[in-house]
C-alpha positions, -999 to 999 in steps of 0.1 A, spaced: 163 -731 -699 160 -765 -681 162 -744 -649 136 -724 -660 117 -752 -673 122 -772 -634 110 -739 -616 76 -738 -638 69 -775 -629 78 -765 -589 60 -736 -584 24 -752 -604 30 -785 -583 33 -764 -550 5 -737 -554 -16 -772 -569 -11 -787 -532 -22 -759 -516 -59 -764 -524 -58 -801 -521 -85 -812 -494 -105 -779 -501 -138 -780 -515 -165 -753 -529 -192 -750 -499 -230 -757 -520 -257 -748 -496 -279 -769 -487 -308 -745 -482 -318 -741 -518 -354 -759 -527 -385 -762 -510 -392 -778 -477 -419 -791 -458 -419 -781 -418 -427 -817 -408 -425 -810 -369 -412 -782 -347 -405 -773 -305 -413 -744 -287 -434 -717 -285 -459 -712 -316 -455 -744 -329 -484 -754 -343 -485 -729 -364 -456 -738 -384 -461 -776 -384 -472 -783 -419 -462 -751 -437 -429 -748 -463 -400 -730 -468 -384 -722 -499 -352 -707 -507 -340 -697 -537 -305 -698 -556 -309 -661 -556 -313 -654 -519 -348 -654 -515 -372 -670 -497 -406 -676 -492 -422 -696 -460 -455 -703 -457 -469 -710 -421 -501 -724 -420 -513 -690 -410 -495 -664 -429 -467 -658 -457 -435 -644 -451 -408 -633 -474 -378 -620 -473 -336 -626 -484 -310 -650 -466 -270 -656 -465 -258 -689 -460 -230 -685 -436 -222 -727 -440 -228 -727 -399 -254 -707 -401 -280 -688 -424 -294 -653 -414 -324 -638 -426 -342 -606 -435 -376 -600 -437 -393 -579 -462 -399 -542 -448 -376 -549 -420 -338 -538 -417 -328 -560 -389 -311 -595 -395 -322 -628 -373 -300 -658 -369 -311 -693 -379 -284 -720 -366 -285 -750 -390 -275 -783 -394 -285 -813 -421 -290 -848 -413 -301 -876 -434 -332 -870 -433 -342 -835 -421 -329 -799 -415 -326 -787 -383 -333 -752 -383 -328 -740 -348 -337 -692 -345 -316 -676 -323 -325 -667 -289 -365 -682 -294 -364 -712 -276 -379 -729 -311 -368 -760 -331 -376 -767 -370 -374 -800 -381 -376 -798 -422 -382 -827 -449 -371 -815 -489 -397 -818 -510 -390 -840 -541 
């Protein structure tokens, strides 16, 4: 019984150390965000529109020319996105700092800098 008793206690103490150091990724896309500046070509079109993405997947980003919708995945490294009516996935590299996203599209030669809105 005591054997029994020692292998219980083993076993839960070793599985237990096994996810020691690991945390649950939270994405940090969810909310809405102002487009506070952005390189490249067609800038000035996005400079002072918003993004928002949902908890669901969804988002919504308003240039300050048009509306575009459509679904995401955060990938941790990277998010990619669909766009309503389209089948095709596009790849948004990503990365947060204090105090903006960085939202850099594949292959576009473009740089997003973001603010979260309170």
């Amino acid at each position: 019984m005591k054997n029994l008793i020692l292998i219980t206690l083993l076993s839960t103490f070793l599985l237990g150390a096994c996810n020691v150091g690991e945390r649950e990724y939270t994405s940090p896309l969810p909310g809405m965000w102002y487009i506070e500046n952005a390189h490249g070509p067609h800038a000035d079109g996005i400079v002072g529109g918003y993004i928002e993405f949902t908890e669901e997947g969804r988002f919504i980003w308003n240039t300050t020319k048009s509306v575009i919708e459509g679904s995401y995945k955060d990938m941790e490294e990277y998010f990619e996105v669909t766009y309503d009516g389209h089948e095709d996935s596009k790849k948004f590299d990503f990365k947060l700092t204090k105090e903006h996203l960085i939202i850099i599209p594949e292959n576009s030669g473009q740089k997003f800098f973001l603010k979260k809105v309170q």
